[in-house]
PLY file of the C-alpha trace (Angstrom):
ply
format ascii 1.0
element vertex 217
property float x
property float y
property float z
element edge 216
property int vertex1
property int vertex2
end_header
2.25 -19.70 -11.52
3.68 -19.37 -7.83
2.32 -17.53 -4.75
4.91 -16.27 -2.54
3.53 -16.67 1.17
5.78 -14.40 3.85
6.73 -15.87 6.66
7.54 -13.53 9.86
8.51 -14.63 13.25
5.21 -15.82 14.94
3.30 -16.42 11.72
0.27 -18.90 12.33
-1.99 -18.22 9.25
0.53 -19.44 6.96
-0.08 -22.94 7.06
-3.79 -21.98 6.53
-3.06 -20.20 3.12
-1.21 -22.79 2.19
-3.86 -25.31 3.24
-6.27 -22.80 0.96
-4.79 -21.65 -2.22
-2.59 -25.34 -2.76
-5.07 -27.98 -1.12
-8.79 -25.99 -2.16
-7.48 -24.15 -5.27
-4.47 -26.02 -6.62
-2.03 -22.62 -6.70
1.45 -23.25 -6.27
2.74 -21.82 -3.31
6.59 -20.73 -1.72
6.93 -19.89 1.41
8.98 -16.92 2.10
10.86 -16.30 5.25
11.18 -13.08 6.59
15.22 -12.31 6.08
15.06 -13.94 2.21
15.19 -10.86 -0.78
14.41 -13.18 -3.60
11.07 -12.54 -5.08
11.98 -13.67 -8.86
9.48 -15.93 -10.23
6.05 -14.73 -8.04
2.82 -13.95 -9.75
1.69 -12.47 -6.35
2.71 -12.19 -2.66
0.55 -12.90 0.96
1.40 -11.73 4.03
-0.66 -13.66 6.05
-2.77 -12.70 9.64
-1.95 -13.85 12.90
0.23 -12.71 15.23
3.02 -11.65 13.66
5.87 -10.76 15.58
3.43 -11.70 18.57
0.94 -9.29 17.15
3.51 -6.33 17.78
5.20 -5.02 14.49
8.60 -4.04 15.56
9.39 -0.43 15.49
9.78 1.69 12.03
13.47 1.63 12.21
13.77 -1.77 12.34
10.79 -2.20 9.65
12.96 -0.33 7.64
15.64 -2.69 7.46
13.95 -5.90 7.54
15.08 -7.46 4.18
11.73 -8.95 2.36
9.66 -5.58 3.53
12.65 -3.77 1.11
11.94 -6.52 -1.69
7.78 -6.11 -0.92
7.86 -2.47 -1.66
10.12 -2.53 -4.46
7.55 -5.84 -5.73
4.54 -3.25 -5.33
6.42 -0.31 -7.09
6.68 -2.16 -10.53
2.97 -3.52 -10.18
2.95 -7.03 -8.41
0.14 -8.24 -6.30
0.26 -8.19 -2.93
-2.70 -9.28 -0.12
-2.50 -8.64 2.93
-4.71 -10.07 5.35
-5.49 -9.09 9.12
-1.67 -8.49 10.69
-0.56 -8.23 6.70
-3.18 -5.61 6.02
-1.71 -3.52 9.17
1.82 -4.67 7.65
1.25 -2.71 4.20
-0.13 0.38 6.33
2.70 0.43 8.43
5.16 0.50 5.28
3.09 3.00 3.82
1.54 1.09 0.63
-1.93 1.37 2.06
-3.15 4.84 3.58
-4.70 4.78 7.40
-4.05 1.97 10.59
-5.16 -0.45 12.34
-6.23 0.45 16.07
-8.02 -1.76 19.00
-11.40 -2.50 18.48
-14.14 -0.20 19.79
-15.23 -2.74 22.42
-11.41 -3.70 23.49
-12.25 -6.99 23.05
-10.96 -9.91 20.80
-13.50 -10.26 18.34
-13.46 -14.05 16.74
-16.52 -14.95 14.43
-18.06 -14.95 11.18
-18.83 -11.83 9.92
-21.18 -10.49 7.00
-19.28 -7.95 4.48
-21.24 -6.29 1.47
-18.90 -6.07 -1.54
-18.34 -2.66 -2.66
-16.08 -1.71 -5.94
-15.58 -4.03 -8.39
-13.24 -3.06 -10.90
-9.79 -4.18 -9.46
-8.96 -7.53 -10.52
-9.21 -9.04 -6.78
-13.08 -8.50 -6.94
-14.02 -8.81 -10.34
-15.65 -12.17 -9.63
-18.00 -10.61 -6.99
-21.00 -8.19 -7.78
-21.56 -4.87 -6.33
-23.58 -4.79 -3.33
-23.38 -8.50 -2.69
-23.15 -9.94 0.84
-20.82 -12.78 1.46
-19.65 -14.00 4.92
-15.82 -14.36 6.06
-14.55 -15.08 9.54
-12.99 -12.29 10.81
-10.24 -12.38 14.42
-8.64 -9.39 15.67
-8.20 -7.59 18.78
-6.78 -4.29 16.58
-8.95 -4.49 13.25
-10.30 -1.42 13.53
-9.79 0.94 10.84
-8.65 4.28 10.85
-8.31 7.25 8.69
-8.45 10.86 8.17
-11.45 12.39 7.01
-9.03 13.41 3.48
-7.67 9.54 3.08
-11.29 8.29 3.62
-12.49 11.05 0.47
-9.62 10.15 -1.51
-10.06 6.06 -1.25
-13.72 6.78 -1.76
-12.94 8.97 -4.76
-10.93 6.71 -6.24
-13.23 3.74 -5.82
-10.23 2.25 -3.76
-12.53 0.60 -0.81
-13.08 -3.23 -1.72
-15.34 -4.31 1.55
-17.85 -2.99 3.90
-18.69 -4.50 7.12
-23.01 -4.85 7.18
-22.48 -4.60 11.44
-19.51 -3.09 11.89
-18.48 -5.47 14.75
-14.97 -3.43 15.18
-15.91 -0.33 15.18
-13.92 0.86 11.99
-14.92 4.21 9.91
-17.47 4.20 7.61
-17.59 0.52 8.54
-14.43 -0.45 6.22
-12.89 -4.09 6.18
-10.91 -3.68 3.08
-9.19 -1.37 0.62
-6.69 -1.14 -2.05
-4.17 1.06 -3.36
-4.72 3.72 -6.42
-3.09 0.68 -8.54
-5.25 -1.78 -7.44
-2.70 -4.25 -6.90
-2.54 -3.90 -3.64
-5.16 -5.27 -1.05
-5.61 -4.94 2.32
-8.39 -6.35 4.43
-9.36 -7.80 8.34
-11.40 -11.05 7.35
-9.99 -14.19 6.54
-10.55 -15.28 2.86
-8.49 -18.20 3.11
-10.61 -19.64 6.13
-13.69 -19.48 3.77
-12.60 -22.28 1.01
-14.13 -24.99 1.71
-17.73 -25.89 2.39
-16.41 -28.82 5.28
-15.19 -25.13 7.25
-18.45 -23.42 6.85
-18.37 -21.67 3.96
-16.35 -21.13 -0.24
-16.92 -16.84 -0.28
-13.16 -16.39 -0.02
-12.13 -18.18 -2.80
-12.87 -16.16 -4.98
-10.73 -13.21 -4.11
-7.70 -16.08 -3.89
-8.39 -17.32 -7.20
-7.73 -13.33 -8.48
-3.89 -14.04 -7.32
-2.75 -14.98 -10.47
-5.20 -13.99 -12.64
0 1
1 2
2 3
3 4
4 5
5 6
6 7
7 8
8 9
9 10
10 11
11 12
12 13
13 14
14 15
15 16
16 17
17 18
18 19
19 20
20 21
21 22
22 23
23 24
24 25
25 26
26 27
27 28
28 29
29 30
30 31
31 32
32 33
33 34
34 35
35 36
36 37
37 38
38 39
39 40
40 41
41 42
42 43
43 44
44 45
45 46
46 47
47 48
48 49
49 50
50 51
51 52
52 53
53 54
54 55
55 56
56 57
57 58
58 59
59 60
60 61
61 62
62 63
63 64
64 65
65 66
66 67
67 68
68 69
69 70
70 71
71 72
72 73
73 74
74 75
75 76
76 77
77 78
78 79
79 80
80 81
81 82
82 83
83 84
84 85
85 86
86 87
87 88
88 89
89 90
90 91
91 92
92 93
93 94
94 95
95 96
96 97
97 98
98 99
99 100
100 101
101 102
102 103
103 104
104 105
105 106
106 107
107 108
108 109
109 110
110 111
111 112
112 113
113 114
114 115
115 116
116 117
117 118
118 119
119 120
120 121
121 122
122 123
123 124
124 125
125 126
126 127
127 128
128 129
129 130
130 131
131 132
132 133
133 134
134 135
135 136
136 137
137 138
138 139
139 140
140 141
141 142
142 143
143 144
144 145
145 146
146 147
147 148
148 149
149 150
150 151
151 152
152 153
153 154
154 155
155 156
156 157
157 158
158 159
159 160
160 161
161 162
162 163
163 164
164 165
165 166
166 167
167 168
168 169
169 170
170 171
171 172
172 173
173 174
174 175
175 176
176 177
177 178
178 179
179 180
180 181
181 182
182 183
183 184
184 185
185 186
186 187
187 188
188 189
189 190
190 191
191 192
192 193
193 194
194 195
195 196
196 197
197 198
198 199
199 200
200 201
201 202
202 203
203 204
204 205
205 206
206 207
207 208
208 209
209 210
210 211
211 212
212 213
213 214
214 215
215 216
């Protein structure tokens, strides 16, 4: 099975996906540039962190009209995978498959460092290999991680079991100290910290590879 790895103008992280689900995990992976439509073939789709479009997402009636975020939503309407990590995660807000934003961090400052998460729902396939309550550390780098969300979206994603990670310090200042969600489906995901920079012991730590294995499972 193939990965499909999206490719914006200014991407940087995805070179270290690629580097984490082909070189740690042995998953086939396509990159995906931003103006392609073709998603045939894909067991799942990442849109990477890291400054794309310089870290400002251009406005929503361009977004609109961008060709792969047309192909994305239609891939998420019939049920595909998608992860979207850091800039991805505020991606898939912005297009309206995850509920809430992404805002600057309480501090204003750039925030680069490992950071402790405890794991919180369990029964979407992206965290089935983790327990309930367990802590795991993932570097997290961001200077607009912080998550936002009306007091109704937080009920209804804590209703519906829908939020996936919990910061234990809450170094960003996000409500109800959240670092990532999914959809209703579960087949979306959304989070800040960096799974892929997490694979390999030789980088400090394996606690993301896990969720990347639950791509195409």
């Amino acid at each position: 099975m193939t990965i499909g790895i999206v490719v914006f103008p200014g991407s940087n992280s995805n070179l270290d996906i690629r580097w984490a689900t082909e070189g740690c995990l042995g998953i086939a992976t396509r990159f995906i540039w931003y103006q392609e439509v073709n998603l045939n073939g894909l067991a799942a789709i990442i849109l990477p962190g890291e400054f794309n479009y310089g870290g400002h997402l251009p406005y929503d009636g361009v977004k609109r009209f961008l060709p792969i975020l047309q192909s994305i939503n239609t891939f998420a309407q019939e049920g595909g995978k998608i992860l979207g990590i850091c800039n991805g995660f505020h991606i898939l807000t912005e297009m309206g498959l995850l509920p809430g934003s992404l805002i600057r961090n309480q501090n204003l400052h750039f925030i680069c460092q490992s950071s402790q998460l405890e794991i919180q729902n369990t029964d979407s396939s992206w965290m089935k290999h983790y327990i309930s309550g367990q802590i795991i550390s993932l570097p997290i780098a961001h200077g607009k991680g912080r998550y936002h969300c009306s007091k109704e979206d937080l009920r209804v994603l804590e209703d519906q079991g829908s939020i996936a990670l919990r910061y234990k310090n809450n170094p960003n200042g996000s409500i109800s100290k959240i670092a990532g969600i999914t959809n209703y489906r579960k087949n979306i995901l959304g989070l800040m910290p960096h799974p892929e920079r997490a694979c390999d012991p030789v980088i400090g730590g394996i606690d993301g590879r896990k969720l990347l294995l639950s791509l195409v499972e």
